[in-house]
Backbone as CSV, one residue per row, in Angstrom:
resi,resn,N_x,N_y,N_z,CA_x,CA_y,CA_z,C_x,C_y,C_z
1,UNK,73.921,-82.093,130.451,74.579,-80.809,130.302,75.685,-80.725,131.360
2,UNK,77.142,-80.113,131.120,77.861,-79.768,131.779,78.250,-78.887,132.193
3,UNK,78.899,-78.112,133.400,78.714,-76.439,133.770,79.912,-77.101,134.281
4,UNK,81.071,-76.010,133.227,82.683,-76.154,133.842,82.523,-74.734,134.224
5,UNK,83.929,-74.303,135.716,84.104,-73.086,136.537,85.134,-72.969,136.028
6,UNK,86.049,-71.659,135.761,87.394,-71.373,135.613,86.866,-70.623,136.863
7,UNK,88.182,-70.303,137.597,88.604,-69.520,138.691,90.028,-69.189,138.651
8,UNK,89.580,-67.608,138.831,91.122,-67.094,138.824,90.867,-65.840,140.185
9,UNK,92.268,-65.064,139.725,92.343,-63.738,140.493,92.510,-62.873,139.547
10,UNK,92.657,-61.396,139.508,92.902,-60.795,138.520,93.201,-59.223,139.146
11,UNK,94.309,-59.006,138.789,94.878,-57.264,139.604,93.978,-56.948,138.865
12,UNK,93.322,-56.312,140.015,91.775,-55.250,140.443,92.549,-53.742,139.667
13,UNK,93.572,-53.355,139.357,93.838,-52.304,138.589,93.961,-52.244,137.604
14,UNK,93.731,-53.570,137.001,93.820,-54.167,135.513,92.377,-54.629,135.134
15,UNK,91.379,-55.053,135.971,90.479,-55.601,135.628,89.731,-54.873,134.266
16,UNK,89.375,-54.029,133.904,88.967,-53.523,132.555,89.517,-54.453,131.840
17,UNK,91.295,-54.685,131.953,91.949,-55.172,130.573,91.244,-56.705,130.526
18,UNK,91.366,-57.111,131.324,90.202,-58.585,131.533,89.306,-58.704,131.174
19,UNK,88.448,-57.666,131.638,87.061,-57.802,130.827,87.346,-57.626,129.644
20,UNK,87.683,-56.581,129.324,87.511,-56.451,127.913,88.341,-57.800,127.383
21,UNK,89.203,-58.593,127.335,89.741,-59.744,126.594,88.673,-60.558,126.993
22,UNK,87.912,-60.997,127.799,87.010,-61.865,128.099,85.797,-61.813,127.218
23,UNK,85.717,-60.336,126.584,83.888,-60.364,125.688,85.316,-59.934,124.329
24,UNK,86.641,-59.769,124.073,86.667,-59.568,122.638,87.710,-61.354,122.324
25,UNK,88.338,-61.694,123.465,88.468,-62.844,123.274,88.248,-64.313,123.373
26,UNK,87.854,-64.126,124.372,87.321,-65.327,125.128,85.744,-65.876,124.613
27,UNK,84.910,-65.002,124.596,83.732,-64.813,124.192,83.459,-65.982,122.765
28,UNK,84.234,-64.991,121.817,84.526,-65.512,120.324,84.760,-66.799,120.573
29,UNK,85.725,-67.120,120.825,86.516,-68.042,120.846,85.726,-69.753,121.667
30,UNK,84.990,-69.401,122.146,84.004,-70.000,123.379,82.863,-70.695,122.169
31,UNK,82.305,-69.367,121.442,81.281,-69.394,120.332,81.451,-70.565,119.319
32,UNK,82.811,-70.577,118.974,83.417,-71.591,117.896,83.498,-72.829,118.239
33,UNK,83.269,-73.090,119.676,83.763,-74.924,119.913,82.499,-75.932,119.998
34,UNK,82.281,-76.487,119.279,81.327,-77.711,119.214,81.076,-78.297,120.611
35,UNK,79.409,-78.207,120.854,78.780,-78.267,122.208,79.058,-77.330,123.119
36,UNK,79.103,-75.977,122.908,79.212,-74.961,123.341,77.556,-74.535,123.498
37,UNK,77.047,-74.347,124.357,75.575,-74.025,124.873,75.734,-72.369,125.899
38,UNK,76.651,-72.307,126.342,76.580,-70.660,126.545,77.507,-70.190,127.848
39,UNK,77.772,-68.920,128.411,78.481,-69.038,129.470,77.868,-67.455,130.402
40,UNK,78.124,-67.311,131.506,78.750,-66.771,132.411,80.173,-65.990,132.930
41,UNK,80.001,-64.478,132.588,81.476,-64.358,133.402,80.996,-63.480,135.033
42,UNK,81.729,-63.608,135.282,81.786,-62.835,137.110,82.648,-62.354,137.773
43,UNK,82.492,-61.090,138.162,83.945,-60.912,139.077,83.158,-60.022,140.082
44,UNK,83.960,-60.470,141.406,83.783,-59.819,142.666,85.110,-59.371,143.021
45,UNK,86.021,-58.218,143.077,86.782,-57.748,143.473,88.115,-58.388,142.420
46,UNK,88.796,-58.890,143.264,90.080,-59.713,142.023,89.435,-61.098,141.714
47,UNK,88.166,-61.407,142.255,88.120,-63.174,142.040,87.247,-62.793,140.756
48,UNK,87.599,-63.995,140.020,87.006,-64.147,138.129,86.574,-65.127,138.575
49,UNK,85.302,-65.948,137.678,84.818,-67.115,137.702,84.220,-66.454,136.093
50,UNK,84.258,-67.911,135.298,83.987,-68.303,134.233,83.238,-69.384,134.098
51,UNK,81.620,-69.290,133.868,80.788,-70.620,134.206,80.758,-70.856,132.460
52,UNK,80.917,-71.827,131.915,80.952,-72.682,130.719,79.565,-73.380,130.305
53,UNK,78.450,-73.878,129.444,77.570,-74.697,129.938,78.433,-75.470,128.312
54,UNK,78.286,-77.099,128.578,78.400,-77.460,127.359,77.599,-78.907,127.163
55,UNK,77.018,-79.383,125.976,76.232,-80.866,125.881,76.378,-81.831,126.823
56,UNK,77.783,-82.114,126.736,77.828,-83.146,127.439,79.891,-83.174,127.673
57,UNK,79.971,-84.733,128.621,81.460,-84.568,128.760,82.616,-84.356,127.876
58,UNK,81.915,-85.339,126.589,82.562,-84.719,125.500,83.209,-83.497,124.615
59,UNK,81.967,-82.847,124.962,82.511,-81.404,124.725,83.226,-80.675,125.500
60,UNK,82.883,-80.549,126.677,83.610,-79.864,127.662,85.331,-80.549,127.548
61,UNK,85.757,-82.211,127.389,86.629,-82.610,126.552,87.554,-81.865,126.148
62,UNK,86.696,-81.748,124.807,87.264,-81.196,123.455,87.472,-80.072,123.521
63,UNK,86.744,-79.130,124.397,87.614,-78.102,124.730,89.391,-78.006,125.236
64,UNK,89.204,-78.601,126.311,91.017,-78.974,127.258,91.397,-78.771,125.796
65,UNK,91.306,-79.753,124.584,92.010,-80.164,124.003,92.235,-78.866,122.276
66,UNK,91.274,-78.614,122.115,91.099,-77.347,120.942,92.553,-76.588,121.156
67,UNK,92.887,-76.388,119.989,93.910,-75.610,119.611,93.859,-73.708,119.931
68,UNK,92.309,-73.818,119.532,91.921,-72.314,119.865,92.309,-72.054,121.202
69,UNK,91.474,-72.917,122.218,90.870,-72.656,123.519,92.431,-73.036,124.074
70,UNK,93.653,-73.288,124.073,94.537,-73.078,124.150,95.689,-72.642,123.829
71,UNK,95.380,-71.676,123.104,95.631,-70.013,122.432,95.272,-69.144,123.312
72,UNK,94.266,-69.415,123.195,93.860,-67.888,124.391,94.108,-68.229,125.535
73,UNK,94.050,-69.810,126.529,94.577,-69.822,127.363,96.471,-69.319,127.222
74,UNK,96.636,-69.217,126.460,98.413,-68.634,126.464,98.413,-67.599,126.306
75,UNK,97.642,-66.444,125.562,97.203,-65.192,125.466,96.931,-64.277,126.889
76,UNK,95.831,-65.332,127.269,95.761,-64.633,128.879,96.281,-64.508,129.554
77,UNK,97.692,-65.400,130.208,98.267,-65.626,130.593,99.401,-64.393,130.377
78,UNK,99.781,-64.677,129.188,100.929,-63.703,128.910,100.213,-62.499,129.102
79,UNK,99.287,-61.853,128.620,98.940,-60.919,129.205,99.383,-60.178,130.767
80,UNK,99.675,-60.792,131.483,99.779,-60.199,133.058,98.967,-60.154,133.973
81,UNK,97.603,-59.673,133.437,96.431,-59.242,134.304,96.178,-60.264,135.567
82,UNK,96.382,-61.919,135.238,95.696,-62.887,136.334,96.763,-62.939,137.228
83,UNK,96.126,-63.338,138.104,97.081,-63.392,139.622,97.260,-64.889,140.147
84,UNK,97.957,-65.149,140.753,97.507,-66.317,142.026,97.397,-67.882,140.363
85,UNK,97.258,-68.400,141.348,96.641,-70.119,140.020,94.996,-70.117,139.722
86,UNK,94.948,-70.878,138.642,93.622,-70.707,138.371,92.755,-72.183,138.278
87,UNK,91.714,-72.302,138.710,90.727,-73.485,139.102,89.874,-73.871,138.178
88,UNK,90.261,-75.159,137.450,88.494,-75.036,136.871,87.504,-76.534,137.860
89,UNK,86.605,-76.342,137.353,85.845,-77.702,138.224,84.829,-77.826,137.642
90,UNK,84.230,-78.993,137.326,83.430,-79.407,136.708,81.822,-79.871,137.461
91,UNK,80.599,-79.719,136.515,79.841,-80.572,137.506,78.720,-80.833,136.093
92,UNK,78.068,-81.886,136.351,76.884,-82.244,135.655,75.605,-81.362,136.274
93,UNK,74.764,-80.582,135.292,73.720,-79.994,135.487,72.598,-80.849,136.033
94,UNK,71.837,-80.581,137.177,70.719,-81.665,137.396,69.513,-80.677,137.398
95,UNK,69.547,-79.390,137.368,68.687,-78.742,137.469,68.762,-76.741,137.040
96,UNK,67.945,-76.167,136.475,68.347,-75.131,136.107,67.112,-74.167,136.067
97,UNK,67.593,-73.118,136.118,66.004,-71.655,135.916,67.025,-70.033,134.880
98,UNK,66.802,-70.382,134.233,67.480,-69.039,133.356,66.007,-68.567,132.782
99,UNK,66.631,-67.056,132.504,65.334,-66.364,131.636,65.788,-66.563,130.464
100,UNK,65.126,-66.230,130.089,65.019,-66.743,128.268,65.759,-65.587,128.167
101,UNK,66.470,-66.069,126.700,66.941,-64.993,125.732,68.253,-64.361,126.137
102,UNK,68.340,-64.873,127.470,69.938,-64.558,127.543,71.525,-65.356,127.181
């Protein structure tokens, strides 16, 4: 299993508009890509983090590369809301504790 990070910033006077594109776009859009296993969003003040989980390297892959998932990366963008550059980073899962059902 793979757990990719997006990291951004996001004007803290805008943040609503973020969230809300994050569960009406991002969300969707996340749902549709093959080896998609589930995600994480987070924000502490202006910092965003976006935890990804996906099968394997492949998928996480085929994301960079999806036509969708770089749509909405141009969507967001144009939008205004993010600040500063944005990070992603990758890591292989070696261990995990989630509750069920989320």
């Amino acid at each position: 299993m793979i757990m990719r990070i997006w990291r951004t910033q996001v004007d803290e006077a805008r943040a609503a508009e973020y969230e809300r594109f994050a569960a009406v776009e991002s969300l969707p859009m996340f749902r549709t890509q093959h080896g998609f296993l589930g995600l994480l969003f987070g924000r502490n003040g202006s910092a965003c983090a976006v935890t990804t989980l996906w099968e394997d390297d492949a998928a996480a892959d085929a994301l960079e590369e999806s036509p969708s998932y770089r749509e909405t990366v141009a969507r967001i963008g144009a939008a205004g809301f993010l600040t500063g550059p944005s990070v992603v980073e990758r890591f292989t899962v070696h261990g995990s504790h989630l509750p069920d059902g989320s």
